[in-house]
N, C-alpha and C positions, 0 to 999 in steps of 0.2 A: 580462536574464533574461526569460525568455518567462512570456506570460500563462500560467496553468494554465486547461482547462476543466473544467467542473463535472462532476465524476466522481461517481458510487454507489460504497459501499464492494464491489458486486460487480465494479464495473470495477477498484479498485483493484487488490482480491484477484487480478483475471486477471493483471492487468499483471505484479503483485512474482511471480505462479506461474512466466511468465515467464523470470524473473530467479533463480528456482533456492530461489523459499518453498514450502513446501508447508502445506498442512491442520495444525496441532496441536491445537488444541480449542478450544471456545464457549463462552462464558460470557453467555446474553441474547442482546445481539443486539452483542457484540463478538467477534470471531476472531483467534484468535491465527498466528499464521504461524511457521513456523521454517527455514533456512537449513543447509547440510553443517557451517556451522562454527558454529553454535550461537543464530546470532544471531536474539533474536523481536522478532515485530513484531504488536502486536495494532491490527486494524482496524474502527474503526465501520461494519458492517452497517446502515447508512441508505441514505436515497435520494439524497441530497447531503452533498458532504464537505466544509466550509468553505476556505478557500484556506489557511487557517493549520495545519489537521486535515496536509491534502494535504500542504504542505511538509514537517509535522515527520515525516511518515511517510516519506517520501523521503527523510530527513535519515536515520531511522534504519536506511534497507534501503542506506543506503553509497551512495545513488547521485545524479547532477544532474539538476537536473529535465529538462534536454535528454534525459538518459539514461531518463528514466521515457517522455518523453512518444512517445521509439521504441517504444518496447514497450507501449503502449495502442494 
């Protein structure tokens, strides 16, 4: 399994855009993301996203992290 690098939650947001999320709404400084078939993914808006943050968010947009780290 490949290192992750230290991503912003604005990196993230481009990457999962991407991969078919778009904008659903803000809550502070977390955003919510949503998917054609329903599926949400809300993202910490920081400057660094921990390795474990990063995984589980990958976990929940369906995809491997080989597949995220295409599309960053």
């Amino acid at each position: 399994m490949p290192n992750l690098p230290v991503l912003s939650g604005t990196d993230v947001i481009k990457a999962l855009s991407k991969a078919g999320f778009v904008f659903d709404h803000q809550t502070g400084s977390h955003i919510t993301l949503v998917n054609s078939e329903g599926k949400k993914i809300t993202v910490p808006n920081h400057k660094e996203l921990g390795p474990g943050i990063l995984r589980a968010i990958i976990k929940q947009a369906g995809l491997t992290v080989d597949e995220f780290i295409r599309l960053l």
